[in-house]
ROZA-346046 format. One record per residue (C-alpha): residue number from 1; residue in three letters; y, z negated, x negated. Coordinates in Angstrom, 2 decimals. Each point is the difference from the previous one (the first is absolute). Layout:
<atoms>
nr,rest,Y,Z,X
NUM,ALA,Y,Z,X
...
</atoms>
This chain:
<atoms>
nr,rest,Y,Z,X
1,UNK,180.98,-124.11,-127.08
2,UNK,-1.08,-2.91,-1.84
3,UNK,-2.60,-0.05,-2.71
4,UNK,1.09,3.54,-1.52
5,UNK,0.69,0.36,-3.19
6,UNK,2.38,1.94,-1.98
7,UNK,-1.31,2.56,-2.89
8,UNK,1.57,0.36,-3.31
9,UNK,-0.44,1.25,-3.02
10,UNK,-0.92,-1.15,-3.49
11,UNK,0.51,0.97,-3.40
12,UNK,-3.36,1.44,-1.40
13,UNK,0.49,-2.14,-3.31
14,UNK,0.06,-3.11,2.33
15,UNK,-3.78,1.02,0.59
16,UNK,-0.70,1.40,-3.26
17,UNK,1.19,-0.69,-3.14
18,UNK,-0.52,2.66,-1.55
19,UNK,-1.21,3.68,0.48
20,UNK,-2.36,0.50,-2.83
21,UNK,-1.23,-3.25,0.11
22,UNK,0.22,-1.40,3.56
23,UNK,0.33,3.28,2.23
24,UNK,-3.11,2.21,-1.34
25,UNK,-2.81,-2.52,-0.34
26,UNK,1.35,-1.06,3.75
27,UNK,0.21,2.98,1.19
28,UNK,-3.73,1.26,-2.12
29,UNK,-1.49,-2.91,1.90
30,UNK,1.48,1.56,3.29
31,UNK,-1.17,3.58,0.32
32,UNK,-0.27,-0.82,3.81
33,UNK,3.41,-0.39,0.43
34,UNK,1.10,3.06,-1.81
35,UNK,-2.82,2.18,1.55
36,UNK,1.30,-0.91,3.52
37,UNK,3.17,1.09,-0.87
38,UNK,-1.04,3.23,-1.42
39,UNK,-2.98,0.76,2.63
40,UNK,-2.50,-0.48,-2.64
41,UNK,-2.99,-1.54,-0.89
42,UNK,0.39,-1.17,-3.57
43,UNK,-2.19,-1.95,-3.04
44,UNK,2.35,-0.95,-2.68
45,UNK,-1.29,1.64,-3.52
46,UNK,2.26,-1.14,-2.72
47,UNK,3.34,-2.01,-0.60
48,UNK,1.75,1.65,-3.17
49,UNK,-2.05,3.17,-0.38
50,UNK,0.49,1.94,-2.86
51,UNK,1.85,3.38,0.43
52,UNK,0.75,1.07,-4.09
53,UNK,2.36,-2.44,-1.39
54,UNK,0.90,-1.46,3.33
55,UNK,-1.63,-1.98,2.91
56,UNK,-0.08,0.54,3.81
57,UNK,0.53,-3.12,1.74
58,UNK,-2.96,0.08,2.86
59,UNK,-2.72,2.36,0.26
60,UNK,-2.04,0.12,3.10
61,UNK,-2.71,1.97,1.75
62,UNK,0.54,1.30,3.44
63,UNK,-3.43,-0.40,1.84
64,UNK,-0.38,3.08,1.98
65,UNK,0.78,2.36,-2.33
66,UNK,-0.74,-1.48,-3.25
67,UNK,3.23,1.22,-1.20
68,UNK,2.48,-2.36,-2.44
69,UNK,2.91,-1.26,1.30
70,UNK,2.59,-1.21,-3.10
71,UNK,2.42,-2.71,0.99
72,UNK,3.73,-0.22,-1.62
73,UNK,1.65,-3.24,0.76
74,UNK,3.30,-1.22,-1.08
75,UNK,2.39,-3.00,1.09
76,UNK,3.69,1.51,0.76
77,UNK,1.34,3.10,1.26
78,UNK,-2.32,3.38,-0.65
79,UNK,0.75,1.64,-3.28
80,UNK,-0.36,3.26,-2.23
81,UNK,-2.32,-1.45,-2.44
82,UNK,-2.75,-1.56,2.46
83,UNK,0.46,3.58,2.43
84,UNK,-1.17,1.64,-3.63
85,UNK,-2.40,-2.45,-1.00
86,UNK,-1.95,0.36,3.61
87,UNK,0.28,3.41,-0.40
88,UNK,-1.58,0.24,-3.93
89,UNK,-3.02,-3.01,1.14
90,UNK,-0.65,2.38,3.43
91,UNK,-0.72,2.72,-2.08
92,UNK,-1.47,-1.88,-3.14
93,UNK,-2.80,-1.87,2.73
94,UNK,-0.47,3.02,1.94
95,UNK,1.02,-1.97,2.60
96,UNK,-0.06,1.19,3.82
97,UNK,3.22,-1.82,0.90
98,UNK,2.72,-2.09,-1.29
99,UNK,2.08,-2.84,0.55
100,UNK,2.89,-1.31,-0.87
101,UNK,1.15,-3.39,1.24
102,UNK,3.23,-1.82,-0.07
103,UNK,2.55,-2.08,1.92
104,UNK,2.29,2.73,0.93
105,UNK,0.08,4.09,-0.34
106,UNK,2.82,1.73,-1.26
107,UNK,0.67,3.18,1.95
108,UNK,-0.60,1.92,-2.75
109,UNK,-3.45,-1.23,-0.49
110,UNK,-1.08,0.60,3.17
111,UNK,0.65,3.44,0.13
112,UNK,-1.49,1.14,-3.13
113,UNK,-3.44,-2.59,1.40
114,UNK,0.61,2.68,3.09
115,UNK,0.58,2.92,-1.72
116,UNK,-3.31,-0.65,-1.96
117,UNK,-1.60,-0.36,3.14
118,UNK,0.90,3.49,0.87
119,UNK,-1.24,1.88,-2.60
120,UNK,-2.75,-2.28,-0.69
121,UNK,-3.99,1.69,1.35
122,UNK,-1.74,-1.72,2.72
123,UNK,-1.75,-2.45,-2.04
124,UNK,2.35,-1.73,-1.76
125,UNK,3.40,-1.98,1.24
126,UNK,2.61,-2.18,-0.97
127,UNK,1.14,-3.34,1.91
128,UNK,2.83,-2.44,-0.55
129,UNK,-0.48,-3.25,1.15
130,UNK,2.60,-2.85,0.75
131,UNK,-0.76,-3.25,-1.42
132,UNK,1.07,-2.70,2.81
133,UNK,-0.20,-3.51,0.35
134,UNK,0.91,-2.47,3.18
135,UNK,-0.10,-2.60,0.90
136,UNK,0.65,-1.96,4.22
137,UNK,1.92,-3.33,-0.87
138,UNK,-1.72,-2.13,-2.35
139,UNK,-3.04,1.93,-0.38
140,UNK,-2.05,1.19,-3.09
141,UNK,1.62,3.54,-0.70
142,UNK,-2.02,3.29,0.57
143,UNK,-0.91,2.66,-1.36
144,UNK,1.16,3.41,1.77
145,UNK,-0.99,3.81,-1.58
146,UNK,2.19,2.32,1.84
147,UNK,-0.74,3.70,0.12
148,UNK,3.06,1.65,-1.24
149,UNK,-1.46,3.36,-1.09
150,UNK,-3.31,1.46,1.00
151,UNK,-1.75,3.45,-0.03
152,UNK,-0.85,1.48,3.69
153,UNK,-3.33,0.31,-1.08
154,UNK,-0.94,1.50,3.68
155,UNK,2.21,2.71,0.08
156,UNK,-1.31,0.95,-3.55
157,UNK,-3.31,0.20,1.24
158,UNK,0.35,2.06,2.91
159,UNK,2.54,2.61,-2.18
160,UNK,-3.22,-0.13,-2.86
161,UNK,-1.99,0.68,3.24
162,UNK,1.50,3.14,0.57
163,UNK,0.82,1.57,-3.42
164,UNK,-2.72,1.86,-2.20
165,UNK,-0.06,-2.72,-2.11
166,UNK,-3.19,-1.37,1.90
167,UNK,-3.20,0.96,0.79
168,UNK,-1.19,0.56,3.59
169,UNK,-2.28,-2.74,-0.51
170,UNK,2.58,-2.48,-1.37
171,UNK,2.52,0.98,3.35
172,UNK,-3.87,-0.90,1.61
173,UNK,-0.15,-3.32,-1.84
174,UNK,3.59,-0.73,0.63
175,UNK,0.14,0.48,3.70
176,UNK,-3.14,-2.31,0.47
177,UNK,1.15,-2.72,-2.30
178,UNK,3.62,0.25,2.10
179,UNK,-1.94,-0.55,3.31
180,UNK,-2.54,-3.30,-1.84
181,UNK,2.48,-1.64,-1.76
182,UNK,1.57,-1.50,3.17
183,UNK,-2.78,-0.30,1.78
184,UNK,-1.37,-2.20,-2.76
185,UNK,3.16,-2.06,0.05
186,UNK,-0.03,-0.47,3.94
187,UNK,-3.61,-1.46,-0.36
188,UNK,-0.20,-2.13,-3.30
189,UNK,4.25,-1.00,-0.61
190,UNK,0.62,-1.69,-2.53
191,UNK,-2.83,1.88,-2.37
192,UNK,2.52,2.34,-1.50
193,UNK,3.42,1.51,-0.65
194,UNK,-1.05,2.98,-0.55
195,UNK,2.49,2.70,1.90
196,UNK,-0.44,3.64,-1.95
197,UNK,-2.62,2.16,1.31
198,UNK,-2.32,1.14,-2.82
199,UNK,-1.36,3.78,-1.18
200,UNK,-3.10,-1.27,-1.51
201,UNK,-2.97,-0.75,1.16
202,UNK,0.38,-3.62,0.07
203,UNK,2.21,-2.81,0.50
204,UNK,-0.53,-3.81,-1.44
205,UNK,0.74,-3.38,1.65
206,UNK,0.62,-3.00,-1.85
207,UNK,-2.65,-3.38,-0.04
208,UNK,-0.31,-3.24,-0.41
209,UNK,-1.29,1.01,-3.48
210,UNK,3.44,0.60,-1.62
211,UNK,-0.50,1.92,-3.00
212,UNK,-3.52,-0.08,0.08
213,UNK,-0.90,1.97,3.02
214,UNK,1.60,2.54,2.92
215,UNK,-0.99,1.71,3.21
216,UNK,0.01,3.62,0.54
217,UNK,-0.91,2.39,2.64
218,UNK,-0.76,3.34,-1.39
219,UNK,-1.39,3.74,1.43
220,UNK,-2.46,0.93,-2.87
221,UNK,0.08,3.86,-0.35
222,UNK,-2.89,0.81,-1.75
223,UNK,-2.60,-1.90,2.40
224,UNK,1.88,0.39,2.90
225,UNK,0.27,-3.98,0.56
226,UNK,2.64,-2.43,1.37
227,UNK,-0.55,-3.27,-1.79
228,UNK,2.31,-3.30,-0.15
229,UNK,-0.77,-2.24,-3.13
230,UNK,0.49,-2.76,-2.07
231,UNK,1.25,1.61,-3.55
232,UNK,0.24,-2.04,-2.77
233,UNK,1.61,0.25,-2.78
234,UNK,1.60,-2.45,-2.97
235,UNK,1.52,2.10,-2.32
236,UNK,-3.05,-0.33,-2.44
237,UNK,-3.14,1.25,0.38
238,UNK,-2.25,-3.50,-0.97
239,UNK,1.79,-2.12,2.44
240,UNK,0.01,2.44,2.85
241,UNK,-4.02,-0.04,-0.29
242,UNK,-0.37,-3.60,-0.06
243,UNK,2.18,-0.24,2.95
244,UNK,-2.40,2.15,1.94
245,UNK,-3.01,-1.53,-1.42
246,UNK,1.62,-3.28,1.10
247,UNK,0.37,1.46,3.85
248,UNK,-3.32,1.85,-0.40
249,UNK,-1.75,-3.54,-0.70
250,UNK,1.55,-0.99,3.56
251,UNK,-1.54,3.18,1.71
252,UNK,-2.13,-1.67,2.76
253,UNK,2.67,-1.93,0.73
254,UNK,2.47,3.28,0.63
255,UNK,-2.72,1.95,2.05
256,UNK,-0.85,-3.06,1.96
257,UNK,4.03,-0.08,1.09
258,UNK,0.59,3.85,-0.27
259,UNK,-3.22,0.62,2.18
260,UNK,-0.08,3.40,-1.55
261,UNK,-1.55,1.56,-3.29
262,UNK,2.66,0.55,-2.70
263,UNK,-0.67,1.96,-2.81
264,UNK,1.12,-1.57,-3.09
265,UNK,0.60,2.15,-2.80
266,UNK,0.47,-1.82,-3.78
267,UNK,1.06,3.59,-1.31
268,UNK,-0.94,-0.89,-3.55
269,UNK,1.50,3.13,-1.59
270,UNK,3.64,-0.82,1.39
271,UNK,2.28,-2.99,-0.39
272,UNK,0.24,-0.72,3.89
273,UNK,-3.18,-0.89,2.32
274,UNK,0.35,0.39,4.02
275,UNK,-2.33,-1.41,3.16
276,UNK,0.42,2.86,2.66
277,UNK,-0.54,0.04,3.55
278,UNK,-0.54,3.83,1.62
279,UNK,0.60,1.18,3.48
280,UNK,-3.29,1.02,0.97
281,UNK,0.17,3.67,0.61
282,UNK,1.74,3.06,-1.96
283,UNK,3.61,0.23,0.28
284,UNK,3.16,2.01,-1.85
285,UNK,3.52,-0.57,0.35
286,UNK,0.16,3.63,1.38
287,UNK,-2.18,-1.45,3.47
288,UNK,3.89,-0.90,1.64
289,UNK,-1.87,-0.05,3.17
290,UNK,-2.34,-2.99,-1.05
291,UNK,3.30,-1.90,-1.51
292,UNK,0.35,-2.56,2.68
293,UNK,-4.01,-0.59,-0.65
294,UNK,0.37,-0.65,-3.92
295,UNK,3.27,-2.18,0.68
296,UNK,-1.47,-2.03,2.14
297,UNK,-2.88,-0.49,-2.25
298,UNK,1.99,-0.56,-3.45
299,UNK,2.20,-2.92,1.72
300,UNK,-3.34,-1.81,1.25
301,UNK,-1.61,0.19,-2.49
302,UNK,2.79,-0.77,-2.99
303,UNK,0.55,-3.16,2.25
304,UNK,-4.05,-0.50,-0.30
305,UNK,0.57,0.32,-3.31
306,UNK,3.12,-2.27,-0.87
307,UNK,-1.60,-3.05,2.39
308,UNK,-3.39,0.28,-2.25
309,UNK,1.78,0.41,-3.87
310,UNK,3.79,-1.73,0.59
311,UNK,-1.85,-3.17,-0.01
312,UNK,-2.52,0.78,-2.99
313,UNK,2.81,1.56,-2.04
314,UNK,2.35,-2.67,0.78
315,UNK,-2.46,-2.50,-1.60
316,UNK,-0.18,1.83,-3.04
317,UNK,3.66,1.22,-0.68
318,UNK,0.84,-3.97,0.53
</atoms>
């Protein structure tokens, strides 16, 4: 058939030059790309991040879990010293899961990046990631990230799920996130690559806002509520504040397009400020028979919530 083209390969220094120097900032200024491959939504943090005498080459934030995910590349075959390095910045960063990314796996390598998986707990996991590039006739080349190695971070969940290792109400928690998370896909795609189940109380959604701001959709224990918000949070305590005194000043505006009350919450005494929006009656995590009632509820109204800030936060990251 005519007007098919053939796909073929190309030499990853032929796109970039260099790893320190080419590959990382490209790949810092891509967290998109890396996040799809991983099933993650992800904020890049820091390029060259301090671990002792060494440096990690990426550091990035994985949205809806908060957790840091450190970033190993190299250009040529997988090696020894780059396996240990991941290893020593993982544990040096506290990390929730590591990566190591290169051209090609020895066999070696991805065993041990297996075996780690095996003994590793539910919360943490190690991925390898081919580094591809192709290219259909004369094209520009592109960029591929091939899984190679991954934790089954499912099967974890439902083995945590039935060991003693968690807490009737975090099985609870589990089970309900298991059922919203897809649901929440089905009706806003696109939003997130989220794809663990959670055993907290909440789960976060990226925004517009980058770094500046996320989503989350939380069961609040204490009160008994079921809230989705906008939480914000910088890093630093002064800029955090003026962000939300810059989206406070804009507060007619918001209600007007929300066409609900939100209750915005500076939180002076802490470094991170929130605008909430509650369900409107009394509600646990325990109620299973009211699930398909708070689900329903939490995807409207974090879609309410995203069509009223994206835009706003968008403005301001930019």
């Amino acid at each position: 058939m005519d007007g098919i083209g053939t796909l073929s390969p190309v030499d990853v220094r032929e796109v970039w030059a260099t790893e320190a120097g080419d590959f990382t900032p490209w790949l810092a200024g891509n967290a998109d790309l890396l996040g799809e491959a991983l099933g993650m939504d992800l904020v890049h943090e820091q390029t060259e991040a301090a671990v002792g005498r060494y440096s990690a080459d990426l550091v990035f934030r994985e949205g809806s879990t908060d957790r840091v995910v450190v970033v190993e590349n190299l250009f040529g075959p997988s090696d020894h010293d780059h396996l240990g390095k991941l290893i020593v910045y993982a544990a040096g960063l506290e990390a929730g899961y590591a990566v190591l990314l290169a051209p090609d796996f020895r066999d070696e390598h991805r065993a041990a990046l297996d075996w780690l998986n095996s003994i590793s707990a539910e919360d943490f996991g190690f991925f390898g990631i081919v580094l591809e590039a192709w290219r259909i006739g004369d094209s520009p080349p592109a960029p591929r990230l091939r899984v190679d190695v991954k934790p089954n971070n499912w099967s974890r969940s439902v083995q945590s799920a039935r060991s003693a290792g968690l807490t009737d109400t975090q099985q609870v928690r589990l089970r309900f996130w298991s059922e919203f998370l897809p649901a929440f896909k089905e009706a806003h795609p696109g939003w997130t690559r989220a794809t663990a189940p959670r055993t907290e109380y909440w789960m976060t959604f990226p925004s517009a806002g980058g770094g500046l701001a996320k989503y989350s959709a939380a069961f609040v224990a204490p009160k008994r509520r079921l809230r989705v918000e906008v939480y914000i949070d910088t890093g630093d305590q002064k800029t955090t504040k003026r962000a939300f005194d810059a989206l406070r000043e804009k507060q007619r505006q918001i209600d007007q397009t929300m066409g609900e009350e939100l209750d915005w919450d500076r939180l002076d005494e802490r470094r991170a400020s929130r605008i909430s929006l509650y369900f409107p009656d009394s509600i646990r995590v325990t109620d299973e028979e009211r699930w398909p009632e708070a689900r329903d509820w939490l995807i409207q109204a974090m879609g309410k919530m995203r069509g009223t800030f994206d835009p706003v936060l968008r403005e301001m990251w930019d």
